[in-house]
C-alpha positions as CSV (number, residue, x, y, z in Angstrom):
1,X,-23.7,0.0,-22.7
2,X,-20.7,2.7,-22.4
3,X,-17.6,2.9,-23.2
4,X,-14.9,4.2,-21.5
5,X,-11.7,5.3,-23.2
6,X,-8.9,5.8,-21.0
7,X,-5.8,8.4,-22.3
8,X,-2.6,7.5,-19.8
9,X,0.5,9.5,-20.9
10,X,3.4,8.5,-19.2
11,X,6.9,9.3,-18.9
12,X,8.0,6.6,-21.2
13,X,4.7,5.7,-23.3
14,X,1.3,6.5,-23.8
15,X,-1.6,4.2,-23.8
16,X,-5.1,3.9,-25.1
17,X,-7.8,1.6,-23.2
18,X,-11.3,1.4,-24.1
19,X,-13.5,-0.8,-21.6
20,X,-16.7,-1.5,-22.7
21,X,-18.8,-1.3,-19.0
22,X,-22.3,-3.2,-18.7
23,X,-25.3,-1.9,-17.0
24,X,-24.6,-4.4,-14.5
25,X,-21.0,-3.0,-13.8
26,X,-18.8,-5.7,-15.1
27,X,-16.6,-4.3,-17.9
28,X,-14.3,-6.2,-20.1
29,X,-11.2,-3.9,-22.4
30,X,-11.7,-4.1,-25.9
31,X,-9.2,-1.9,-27.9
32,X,-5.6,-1.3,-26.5
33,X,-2.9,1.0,-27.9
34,X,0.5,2.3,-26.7
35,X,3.4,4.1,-28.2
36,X,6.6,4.9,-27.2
37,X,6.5,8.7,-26.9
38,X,9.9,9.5,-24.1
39,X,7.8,12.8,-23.1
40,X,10.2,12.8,-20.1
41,X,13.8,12.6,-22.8
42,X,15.9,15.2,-22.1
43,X,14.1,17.2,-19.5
44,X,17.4,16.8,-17.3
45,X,17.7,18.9,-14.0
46,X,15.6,21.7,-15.3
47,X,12.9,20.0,-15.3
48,X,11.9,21.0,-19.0
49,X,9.9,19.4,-21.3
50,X,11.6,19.4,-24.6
51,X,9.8,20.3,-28.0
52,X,10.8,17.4,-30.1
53,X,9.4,15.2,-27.1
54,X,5.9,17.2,-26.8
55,X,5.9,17.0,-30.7
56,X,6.1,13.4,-30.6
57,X,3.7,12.8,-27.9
58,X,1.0,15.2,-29.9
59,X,0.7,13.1,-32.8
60,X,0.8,10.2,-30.6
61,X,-2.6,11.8,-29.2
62,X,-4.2,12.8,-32.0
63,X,-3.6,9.2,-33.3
64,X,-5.6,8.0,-30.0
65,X,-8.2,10.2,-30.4
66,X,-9.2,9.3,-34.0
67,X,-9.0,5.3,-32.6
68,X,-11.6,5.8,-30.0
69,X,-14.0,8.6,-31.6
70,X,-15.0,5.5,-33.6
71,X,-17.0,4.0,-31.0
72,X,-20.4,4.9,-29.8
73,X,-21.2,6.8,-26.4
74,X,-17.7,6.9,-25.5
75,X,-16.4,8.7,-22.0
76,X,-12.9,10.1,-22.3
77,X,-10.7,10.3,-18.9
78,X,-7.1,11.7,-20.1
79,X,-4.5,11.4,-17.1
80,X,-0.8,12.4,-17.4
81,X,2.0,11.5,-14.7
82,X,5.2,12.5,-13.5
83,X,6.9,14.2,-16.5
84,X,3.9,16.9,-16.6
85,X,3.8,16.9,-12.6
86,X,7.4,17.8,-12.3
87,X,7.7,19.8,-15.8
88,X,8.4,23.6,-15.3
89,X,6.7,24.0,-18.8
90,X,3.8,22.1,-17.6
91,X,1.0,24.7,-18.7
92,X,2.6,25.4,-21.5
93,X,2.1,21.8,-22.6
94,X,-1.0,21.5,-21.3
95,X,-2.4,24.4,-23.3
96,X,-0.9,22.8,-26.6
97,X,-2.5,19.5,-25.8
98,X,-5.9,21.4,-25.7
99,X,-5.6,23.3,-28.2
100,X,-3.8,20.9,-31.0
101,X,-6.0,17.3,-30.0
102,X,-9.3,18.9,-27.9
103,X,-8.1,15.9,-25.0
104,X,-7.7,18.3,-21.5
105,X,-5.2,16.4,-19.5
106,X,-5.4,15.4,-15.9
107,X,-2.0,15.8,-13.7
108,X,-2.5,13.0,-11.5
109,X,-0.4,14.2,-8.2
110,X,2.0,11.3,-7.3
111,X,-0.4,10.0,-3.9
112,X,-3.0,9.8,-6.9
113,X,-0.9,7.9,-8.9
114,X,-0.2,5.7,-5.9
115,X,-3.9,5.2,-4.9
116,X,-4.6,4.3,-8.5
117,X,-1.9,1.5,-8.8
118,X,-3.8,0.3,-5.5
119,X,-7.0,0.3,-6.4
120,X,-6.1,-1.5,-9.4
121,X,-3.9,-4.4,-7.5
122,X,-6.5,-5.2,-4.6
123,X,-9.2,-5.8,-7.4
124,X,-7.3,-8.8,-9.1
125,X,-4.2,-10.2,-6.9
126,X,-5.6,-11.8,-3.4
127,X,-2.9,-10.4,-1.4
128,X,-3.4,-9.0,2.6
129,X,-0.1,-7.4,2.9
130,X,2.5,-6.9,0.0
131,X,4.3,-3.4,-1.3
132,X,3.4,-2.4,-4.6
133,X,6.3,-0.8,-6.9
134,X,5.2,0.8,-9.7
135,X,8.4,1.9,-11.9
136,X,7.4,4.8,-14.4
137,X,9.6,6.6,-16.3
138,X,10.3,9.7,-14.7
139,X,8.9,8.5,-10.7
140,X,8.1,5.1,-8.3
141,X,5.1,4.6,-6.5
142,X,5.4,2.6,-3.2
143,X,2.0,1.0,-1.1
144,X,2.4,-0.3,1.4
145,X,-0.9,-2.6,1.8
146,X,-2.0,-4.3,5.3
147,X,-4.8,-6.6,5.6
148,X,-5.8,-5.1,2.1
149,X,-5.8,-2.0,3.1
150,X,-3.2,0.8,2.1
151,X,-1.7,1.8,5.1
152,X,1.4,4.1,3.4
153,X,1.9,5.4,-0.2
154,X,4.9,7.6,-1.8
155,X,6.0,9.0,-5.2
156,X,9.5,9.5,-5.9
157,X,11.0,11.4,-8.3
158,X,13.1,8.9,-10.3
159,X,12.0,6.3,-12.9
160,X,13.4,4.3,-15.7
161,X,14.5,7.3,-18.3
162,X,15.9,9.9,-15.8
163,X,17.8,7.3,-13.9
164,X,19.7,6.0,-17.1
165,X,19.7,9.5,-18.4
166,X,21.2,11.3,-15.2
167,X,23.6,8.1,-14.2
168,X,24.3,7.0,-18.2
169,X,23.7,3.8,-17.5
170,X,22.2,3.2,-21.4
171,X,25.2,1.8,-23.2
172,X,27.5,-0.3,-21.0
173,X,27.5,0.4,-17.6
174,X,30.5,1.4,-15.7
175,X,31.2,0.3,-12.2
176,X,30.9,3.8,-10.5
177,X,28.0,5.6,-12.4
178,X,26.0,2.4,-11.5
179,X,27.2,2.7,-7.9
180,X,26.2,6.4,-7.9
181,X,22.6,5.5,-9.2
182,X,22.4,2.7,-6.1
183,X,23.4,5.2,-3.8
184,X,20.9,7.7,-4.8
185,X,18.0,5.3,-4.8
186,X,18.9,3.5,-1.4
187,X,19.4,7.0,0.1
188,X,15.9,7.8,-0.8
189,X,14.4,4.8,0.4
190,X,15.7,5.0,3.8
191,X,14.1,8.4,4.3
192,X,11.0,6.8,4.0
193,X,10.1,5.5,7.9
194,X,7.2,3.3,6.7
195,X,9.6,1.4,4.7
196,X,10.9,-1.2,7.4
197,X,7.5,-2.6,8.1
198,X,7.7,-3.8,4.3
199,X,11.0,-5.8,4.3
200,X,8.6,-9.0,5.0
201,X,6.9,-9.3,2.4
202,X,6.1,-9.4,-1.2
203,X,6.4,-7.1,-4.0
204,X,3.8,-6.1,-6.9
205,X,5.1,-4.8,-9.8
206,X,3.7,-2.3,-12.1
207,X,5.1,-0.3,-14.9
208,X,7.1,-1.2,-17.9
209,X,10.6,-2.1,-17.0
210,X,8.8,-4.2,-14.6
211,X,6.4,-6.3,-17.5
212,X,9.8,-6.1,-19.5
213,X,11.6,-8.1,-16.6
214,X,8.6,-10.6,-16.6
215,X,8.9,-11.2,-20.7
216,X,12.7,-11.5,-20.4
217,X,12.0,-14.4,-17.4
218,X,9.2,-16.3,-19.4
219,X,11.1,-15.9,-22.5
220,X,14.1,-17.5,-20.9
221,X,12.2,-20.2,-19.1
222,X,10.2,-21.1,-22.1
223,X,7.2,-20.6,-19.6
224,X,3.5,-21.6,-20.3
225,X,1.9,-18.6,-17.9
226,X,-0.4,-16.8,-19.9
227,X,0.1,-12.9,-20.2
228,X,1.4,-11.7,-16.6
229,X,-0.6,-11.1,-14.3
230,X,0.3,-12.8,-11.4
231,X,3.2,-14.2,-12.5
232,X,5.9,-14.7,-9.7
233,X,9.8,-14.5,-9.9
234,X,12.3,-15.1,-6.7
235,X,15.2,-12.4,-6.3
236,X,17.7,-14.9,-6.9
237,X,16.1,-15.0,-10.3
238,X,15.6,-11.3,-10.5
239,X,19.5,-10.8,-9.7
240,X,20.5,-13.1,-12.4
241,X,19.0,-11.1,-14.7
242,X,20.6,-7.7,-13.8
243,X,23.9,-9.3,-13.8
244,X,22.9,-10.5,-17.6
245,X,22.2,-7.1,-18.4
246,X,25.1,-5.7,-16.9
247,X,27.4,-7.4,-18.9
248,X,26.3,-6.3,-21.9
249,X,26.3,-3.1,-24.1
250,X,23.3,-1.2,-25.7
251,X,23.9,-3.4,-28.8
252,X,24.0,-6.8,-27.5
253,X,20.6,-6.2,-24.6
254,X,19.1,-4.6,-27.6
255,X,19.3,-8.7,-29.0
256,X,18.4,-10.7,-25.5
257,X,14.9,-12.0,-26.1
258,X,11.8,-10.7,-24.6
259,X,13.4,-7.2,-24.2
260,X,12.1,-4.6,-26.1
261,X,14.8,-2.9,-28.4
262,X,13.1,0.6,-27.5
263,X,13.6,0.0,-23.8
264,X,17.2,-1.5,-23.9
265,X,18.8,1.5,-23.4
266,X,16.4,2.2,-20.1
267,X,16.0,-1.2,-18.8
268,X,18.7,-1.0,-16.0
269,X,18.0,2.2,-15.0
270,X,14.6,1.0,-15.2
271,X,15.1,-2.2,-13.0
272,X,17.3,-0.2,-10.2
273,X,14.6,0.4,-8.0
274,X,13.7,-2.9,-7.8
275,X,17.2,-4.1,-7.2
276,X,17.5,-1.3,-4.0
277,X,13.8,-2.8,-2.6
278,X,14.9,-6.8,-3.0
279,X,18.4,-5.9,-1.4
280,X,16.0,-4.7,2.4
281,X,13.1,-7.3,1.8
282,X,13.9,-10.4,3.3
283,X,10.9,-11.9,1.7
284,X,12.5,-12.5,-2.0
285,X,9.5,-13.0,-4.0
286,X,7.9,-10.5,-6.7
287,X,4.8,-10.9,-8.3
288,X,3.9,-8.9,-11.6
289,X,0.5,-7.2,-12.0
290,X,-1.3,-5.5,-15.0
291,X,-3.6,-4.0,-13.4
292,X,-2.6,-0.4,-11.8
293,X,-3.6,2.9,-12.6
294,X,-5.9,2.5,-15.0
295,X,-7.6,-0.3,-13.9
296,X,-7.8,1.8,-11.2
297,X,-9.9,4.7,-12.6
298,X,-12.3,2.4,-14.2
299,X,-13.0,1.0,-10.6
300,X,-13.2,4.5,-9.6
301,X,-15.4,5.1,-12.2
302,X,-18.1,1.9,-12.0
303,X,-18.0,3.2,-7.9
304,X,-19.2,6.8,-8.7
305,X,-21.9,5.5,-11.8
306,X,-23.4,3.4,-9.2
307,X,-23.4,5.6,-6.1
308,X,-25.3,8.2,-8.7
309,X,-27.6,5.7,-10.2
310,X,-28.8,4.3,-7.2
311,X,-29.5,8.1,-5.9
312,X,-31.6,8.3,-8.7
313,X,-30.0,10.9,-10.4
314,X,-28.6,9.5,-13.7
């Protein structure tokens, strides 16, 4: 019996998973923690992670690691995303990480990422085609997936807390800063070429404004679906949300239920990426998945234990 605990540091949170993995190589999660850390806050156009913000994010990781140093033969995999791939002060981060907690952080590249959030879909939704968005923080993953297979993948720089943060789209929004952010975000889709062969079908969401826009529905629709995986929304549905949260300021989406008072300020930045995908996919429906990157690794993981057990050289 192992355990592996799984360090994700984000943009916008960071998250603790331990899966306990059988000999057989089924594994089943057993201790889950996240915190709200905004590692990316502040970094603006420089590209610089602030002090306050690595701070934060510190004691966040030295809370994690006393959490899963209490189980027996643990594994630690530490990954970090976006904000540390596009930070300037990346190193310098890194080194504080190592020296302050003893957890030595893995910059997952943004096709990583991608190939993670992948790996993690096509073990649990039974999909042959769709495109995957996962919406981070500070970047977006797109897969393209045909016949199960991932035939394109792409990280772009924007997420849910530079996009508010650059456009100011956290209190209420104003008619041409959100136009600005649309124009941004459409202009970077359409240099993507591989994008036209996905306006036909559905899209897989990952990432937190995502799972925020799937609360908000089932809170709304008083729905029965446990958790939400799998869980399926139209766009006209989608739409009417954005339009809620439009019309309201920071105080009054901090109130609407099933959002998150931490992520009301992000939540439309957060959900513009979506919005720019639904408005070219002539398919309409979205379907929400928790499994991506880390679910990923772990599958990663079981592959590479038994690849080096069965050589005989465990």
């Amino acid at each position: 019996m192992e355990n592996l605990a799984i360090v994700d540091l984000g943009s916008n949170s960071a998250r603790l998973a331990i899966t306990q993995i059988n000999p057989n190589g089924t594994f089943h999660e057993i201790k889950r923690v996240k915190e709200n850390t905004r590692l990316s806050e502040g970094m603006g156009p420089e590209k610089i992670l602030q002090t306050k913000a690595m701070n934060h994010t510190i004691a966040a990781l030295k809370r994690f690691k006393n959490v899963y140093e209490r189980f027996n033969n643990v594994q630690v995999i530490a990954i970090t995303t976006a904000a540390v791939r596009q930070a300037r002060n990346q190193q310098e981060f890194l080194a504080r990480v190592k020296n302050e907690t003893g957890i030595e952080l893995r910059v997952l590249s943004g096709r990583q990422e991608a190939y993670y959030d992948y790996l993690g879909v096509v073990r649990t939704l039974k999909l042959d085609h769709c495109l995957i968005l996962d919406v981070g923080g500070a970047s977006c993953e797109l897969v393209l997936i045909q016949h199960r297979k991932a035939r394109d993948m792409i990280s772009l720089p924007f997420g849910a807390v530079n996009i508010s943060e650059q456009f100011h789209l956290g209190g209420f929004v104003r008619a041409a800063e959100l136009f600005r952010a649309q124009t941004m975000v459409t202009q970077r889709y359409n240099k993507v070429p591989w994008l036209r062969y996905a306006n036909r079908v559905p899209i897989v969401l990952l990432g937190g404004a995502n799972r925020t826009l799937a609360r908000m529905s089932k809170t709304h629709r008083r729905s029965k679906y446990r958790g939400i995986h799998g869980y399926r929304l139209t766009s006209r549905i989608v739409y009417a949300t954005y339009r809620e949260l439009l019309s309201k300021n920071l105080t009054q989406r901090k109130k609407m239920p099933g959002l998150e008072s931490d992520r009301a300020d992000i939540i439309v930045g957060g959900m513009l990426p979506l919005i720019c995908l639904l408005q070219r996919n002539s398919d309409g429906r979205v379907i929400f998945s928790e499994s991506g990157v880390r679910e990923g690794i772990i599958t990663e993981y079981i592959q590479h234990r038994q690849i080096r057990d069965g050589d005989g050289h465990a």
